[in-house]
C-alpha positions in Angstrom: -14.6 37.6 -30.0 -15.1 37.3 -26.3 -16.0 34.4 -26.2 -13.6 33.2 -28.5 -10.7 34.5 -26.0 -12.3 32.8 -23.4 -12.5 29.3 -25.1 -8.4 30.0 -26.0 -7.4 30.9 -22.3 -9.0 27.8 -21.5 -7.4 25.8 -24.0 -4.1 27.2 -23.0 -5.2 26.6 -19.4 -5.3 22.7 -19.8 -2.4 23.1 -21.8 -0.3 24.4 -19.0 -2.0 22.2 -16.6 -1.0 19.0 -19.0 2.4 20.3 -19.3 2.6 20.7 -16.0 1.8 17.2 -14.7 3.9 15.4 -17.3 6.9 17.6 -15.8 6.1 16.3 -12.7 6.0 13.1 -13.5 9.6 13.6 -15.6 10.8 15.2 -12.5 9.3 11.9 -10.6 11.1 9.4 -12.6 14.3 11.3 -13.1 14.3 12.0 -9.0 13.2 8.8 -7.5 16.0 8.0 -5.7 15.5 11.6 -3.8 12.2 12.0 -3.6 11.2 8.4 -3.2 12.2 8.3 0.6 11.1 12.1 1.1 7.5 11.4 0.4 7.8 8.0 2.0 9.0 10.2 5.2 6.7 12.7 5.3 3.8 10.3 5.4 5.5 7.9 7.8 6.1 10.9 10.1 2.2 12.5 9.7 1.8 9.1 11.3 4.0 8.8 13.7 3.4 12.7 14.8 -0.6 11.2 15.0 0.5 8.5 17.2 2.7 10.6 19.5 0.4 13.2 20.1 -2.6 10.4 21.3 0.6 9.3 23.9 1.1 12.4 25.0 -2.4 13.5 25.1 -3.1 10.9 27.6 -2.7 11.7 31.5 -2.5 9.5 34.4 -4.4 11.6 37.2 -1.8 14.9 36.4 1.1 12.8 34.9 1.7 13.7 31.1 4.5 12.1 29.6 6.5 14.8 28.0 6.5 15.1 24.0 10.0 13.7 23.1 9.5 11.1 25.3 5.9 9.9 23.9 7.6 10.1 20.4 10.8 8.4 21.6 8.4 5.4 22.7 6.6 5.2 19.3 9.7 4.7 17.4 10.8 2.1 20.0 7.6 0.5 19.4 7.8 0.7 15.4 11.5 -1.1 15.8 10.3 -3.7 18.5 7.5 -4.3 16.0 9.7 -4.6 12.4 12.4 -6.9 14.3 9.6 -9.5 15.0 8.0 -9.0 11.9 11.6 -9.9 10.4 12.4 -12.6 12.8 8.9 -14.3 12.1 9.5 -14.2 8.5 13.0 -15.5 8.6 12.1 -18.5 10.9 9.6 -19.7 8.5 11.2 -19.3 5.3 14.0 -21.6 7.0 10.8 -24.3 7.8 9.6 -23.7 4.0 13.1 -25.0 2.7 13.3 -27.9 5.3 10.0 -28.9 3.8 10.9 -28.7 0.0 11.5 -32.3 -0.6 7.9 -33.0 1.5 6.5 -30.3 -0.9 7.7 -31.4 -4.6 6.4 -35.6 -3.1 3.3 -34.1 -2.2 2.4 -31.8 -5.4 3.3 -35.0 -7.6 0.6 -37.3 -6.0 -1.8 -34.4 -5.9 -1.2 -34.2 -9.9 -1.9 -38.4 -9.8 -5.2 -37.9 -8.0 -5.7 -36.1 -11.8 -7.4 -37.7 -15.2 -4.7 -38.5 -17.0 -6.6 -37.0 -20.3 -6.6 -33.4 -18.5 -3.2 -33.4 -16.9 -1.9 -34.2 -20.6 -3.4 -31.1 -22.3 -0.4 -29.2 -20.2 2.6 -29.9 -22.7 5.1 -30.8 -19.5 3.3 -33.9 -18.9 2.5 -35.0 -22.6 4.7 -38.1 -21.7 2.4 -39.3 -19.1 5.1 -39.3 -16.4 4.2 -36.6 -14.2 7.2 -36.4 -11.3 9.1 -36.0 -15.1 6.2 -33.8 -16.1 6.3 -31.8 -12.7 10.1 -31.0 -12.8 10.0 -29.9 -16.9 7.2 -27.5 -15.8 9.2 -26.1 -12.4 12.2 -25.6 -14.6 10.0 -23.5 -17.5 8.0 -21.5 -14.6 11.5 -20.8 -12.9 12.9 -19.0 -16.5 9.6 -17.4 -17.1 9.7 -15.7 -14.1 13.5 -15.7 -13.1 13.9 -12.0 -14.8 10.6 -10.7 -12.7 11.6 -12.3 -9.7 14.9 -10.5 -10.1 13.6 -7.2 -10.6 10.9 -7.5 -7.2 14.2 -8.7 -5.6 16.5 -5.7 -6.6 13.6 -3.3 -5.5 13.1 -4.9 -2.4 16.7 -4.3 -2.0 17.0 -1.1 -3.0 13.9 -0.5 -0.7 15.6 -1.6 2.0 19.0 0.5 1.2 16.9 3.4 1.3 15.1 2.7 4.5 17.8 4.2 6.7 17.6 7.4 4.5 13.9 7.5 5.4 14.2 6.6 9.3 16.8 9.9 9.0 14.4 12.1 7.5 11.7 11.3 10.0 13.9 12.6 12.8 14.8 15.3 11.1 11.3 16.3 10.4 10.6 15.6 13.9 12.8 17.7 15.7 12.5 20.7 13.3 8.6 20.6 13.3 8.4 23.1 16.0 10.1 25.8 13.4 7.0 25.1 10.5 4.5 27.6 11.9 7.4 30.5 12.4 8.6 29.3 8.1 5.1 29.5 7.0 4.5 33.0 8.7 8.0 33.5 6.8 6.9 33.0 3.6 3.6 33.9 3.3 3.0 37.9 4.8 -0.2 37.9 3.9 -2.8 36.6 6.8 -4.8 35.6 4.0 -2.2 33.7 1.8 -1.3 32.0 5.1 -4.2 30.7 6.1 -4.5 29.5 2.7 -1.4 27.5 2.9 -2.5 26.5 6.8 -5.6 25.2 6.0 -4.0 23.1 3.0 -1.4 21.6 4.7 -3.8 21.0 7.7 -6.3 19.2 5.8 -3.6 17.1 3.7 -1.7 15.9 7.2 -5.8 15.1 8.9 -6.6 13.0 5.5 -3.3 11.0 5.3 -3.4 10.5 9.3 -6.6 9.4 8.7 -6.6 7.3 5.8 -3.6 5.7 7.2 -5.4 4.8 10.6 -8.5 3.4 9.5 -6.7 1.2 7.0 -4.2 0.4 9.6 -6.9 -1.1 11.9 -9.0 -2.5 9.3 -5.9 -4.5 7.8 -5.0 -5.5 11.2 -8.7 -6.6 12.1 -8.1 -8.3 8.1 -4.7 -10.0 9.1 -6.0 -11.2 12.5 -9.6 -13.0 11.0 -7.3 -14.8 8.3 -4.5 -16.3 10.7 -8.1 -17.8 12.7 -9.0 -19.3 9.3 -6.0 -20.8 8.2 -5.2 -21.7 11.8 -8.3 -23.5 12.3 -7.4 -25.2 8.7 -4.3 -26.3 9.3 -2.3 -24.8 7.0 1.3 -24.0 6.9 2.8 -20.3 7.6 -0.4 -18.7 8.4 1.3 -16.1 10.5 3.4 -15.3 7.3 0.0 -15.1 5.1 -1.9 -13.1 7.8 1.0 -10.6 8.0 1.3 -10.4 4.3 -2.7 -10.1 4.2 -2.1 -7.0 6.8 0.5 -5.6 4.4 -0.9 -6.3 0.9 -4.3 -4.3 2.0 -2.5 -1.5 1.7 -2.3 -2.2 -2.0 -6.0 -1.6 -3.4 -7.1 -4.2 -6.1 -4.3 -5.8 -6.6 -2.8 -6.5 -3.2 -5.7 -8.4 -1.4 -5.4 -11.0 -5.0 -2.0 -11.8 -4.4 -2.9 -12.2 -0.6 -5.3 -14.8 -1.8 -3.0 -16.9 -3.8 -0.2 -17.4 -1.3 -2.5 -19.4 0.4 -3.7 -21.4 -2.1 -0.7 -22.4 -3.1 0.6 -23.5 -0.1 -2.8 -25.7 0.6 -1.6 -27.3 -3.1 2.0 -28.0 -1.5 0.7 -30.0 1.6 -2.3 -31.6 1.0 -3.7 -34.6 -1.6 -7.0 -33.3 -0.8 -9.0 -30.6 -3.5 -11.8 -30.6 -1.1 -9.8 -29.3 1.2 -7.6 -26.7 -1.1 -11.1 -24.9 -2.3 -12.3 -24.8 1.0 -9.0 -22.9 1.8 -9.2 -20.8 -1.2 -13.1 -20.1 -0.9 -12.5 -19.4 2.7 -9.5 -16.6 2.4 -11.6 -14.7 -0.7 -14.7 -14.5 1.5 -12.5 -12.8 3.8 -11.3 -10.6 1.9 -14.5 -9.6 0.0 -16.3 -9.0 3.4 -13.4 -6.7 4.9 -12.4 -5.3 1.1 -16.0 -4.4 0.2 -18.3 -4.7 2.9 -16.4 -3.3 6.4 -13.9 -1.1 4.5 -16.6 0.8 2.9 -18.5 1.3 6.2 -15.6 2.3 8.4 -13.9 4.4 5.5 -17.2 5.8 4.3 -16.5 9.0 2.2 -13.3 10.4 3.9 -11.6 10.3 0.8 -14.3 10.4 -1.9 -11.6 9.1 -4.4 -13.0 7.4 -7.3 -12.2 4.3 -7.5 -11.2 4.6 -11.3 -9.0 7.4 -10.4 -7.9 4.6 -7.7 -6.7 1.8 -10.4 -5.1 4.2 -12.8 -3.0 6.2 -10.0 -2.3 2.5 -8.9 -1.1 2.0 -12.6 0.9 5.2 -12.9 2.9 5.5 -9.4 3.4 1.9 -9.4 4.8 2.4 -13.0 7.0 5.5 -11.7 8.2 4.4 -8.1 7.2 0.7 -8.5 5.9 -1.4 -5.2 6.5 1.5 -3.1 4.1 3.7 -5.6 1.2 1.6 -5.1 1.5 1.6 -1.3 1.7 5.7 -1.8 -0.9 5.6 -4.8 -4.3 6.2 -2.7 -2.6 8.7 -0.1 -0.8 10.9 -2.9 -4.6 11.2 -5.0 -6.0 12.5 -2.1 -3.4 15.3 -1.9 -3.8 16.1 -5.5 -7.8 16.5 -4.9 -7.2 18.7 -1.5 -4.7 20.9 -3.4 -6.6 21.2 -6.7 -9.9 21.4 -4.8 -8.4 24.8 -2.7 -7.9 26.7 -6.1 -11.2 27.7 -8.2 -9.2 27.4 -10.8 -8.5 23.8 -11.0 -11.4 22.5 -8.9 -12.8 21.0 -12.1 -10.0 18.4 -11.8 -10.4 17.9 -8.2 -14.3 17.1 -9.2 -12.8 14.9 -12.0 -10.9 13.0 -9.6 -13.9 12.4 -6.7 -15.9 10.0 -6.6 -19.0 11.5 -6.2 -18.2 15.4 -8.2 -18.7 16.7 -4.3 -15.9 18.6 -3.1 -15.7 19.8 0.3 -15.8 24.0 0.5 -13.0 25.9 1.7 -12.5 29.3 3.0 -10.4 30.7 0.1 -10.3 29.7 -3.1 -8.2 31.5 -6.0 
């Protein structure tokens, strides 16, 4: 009978625990356009506390700068930062369209440099004439992907609408950090439950700070080795591609792909050469296999111990919930969910579930 009871409040346990995730999600979807640039603030501001305390923390002889004024500068340097990042982006989209014309000439005498035999098993070019060909197949990709490009667009719209909500909450959380310690002592009497809650919130802020960082540097160190390549190449908007490189490694799987096949394409817009287009190609995907699995691994080692299963399918299910913005978030918001479940012996099993090696670091209390 015992054991029978047991087995049940088990049963009921994972029921509740189920229940309990799908709600969350519910809640995720139903509240994305609040919570969305909440969580997107509270990470942005773990990292820009991280980076303001390593200002301030550093002395000239005596001199400290004081602590507004070492955050004041970050922020500064975040907004000197996006408003190049902007202004490089614009200048060469406005070279891109210049160069249109040059492009379409060029794409239909790489398609000539074709057998004729394989460029006619695509249906566009069944006639034989390809510049024909070549503009029946733009027109078919352009209402195939009209309705997607659409949707990124509105979201990166939308994204941007909601920045200025997000640069408000960081401020806010910045000026009333100072008060956390005196609400946590507020709500949790007990020295025990408090440290509890210290040590959780402690360890999430040192993991996100952290994750962030190291990616930060290795997707700079990323962004700077292909703008050498594709400098050294020859090939067009390689500051765009190296930023987007920087950017997309943020993404895991999927982002350091569509890094690769910017530049591809572009090497099939302005050159006749295939020699030259695979050595492009080959040369950006050895890149990113050598940072992606050879220097991330080594530099991340096992901070996170996330599995990369668990990876993908959070990937799939924020990314499905809060779209482009939930894959960015995907890697940082697992490793919350293993710190939290991982505090409470109750639900470490999940936390185990969700690691990538079943190890999961010990804590002080556990309930």
């Amino acid at each position: 009978m015992d054991m029978n009871n047991q087995q049940s409040g088990k049963l009921f346990f994972f029921a509740l625990i189920l229940a309990l995730l799908t709600f969350t999600g519910y809640m995720m979807i139903i509240g994305r356009s609040i919570l969305l640039p909440l969580v997107v603030a509270i990470v942005i501001w773990q990292v820009v506390v991280a980076m303001t305390e390593a200002i301030h923390q550093r002395s000239i002889g005596s001199f400290k700068l004081p602590y507004w004024l070492s955050g004041l500068l970050v922020f500064l340097g975040l907004f000197v930062i996006l408003n190049i990042l902007f202004g490089i982006f614009a200048t060469e989209f406005g070279v891109f369209v210049e160069k249109l014309p040059e492009h379409q000439a060029n794409l239909v005498a790489l398609l000539d440099t074709l057998p004729l035999g394989l460029l006619q098993l695509i249906p566009a070019f069944s006639t034989g004439n390809i510049e024909e060909g070549l503009n029946t197949l733009l027109t078919t990709l352009f209402e195939g992907f009209s309705t997607y490009v659409t949707t990124v667009a509105s979201s990166l719209a939308g994204g941007l609408s909601q920045a200025s909500v997000v640069v408000v909450y960081v401020v806010f959380l910045m000026v009333e950090q100072g008060t956390y310690s005196k609400k946590l002592m507020a709500m949790f009497p007990s020295d025990e439950q408090r440290n509890d809650a210290a040590g959780i919130l402690k360890s999430v802020g040192d993991n996100i700070t952290d994750y962030v960082g190291i990616k930060t540097w290795i997707s700079f160190l990323l962004g700077v080795a292909v703008f050498i390549v594709l400098w050294l190449l020859r090939v067009d908007h390689a500051t765009v591609w190296a930023i987007l490189s920087f950017l997309l490694n943020y993404i895991p799987f999927i982002g350091p792909i569509i890094a690769i096949i910017f530049p591809f394409l572009t090497a099939i817009l302005s050159s006749t050469d295939w020699t030259w287009i695979i050595g492009v190609t080959v040369a950006v995907t050895l890149i990113q296999f050598i940072f992606g699995y050879m220097i991330e691994p080594r530099m991340m080692g096992n901070r996170l111990g996330v599995s990369p299963l668990v990876v993908l399918i959070s990937l799939s299910i924020f990314g499905g919930i809060w779209g482009l913005t939930g894959m960015f978030l995907s890697v940082p918001l697992t490793v919350i969910l293993i710190i939290v479940f991982g505090h409470f012996q109750s639900t470490r099993w999940l936390a185990i579930l969700l690691s990538e090696t079943g190890e999961i670091p010990e804590v002080d209390h556990m309930h």
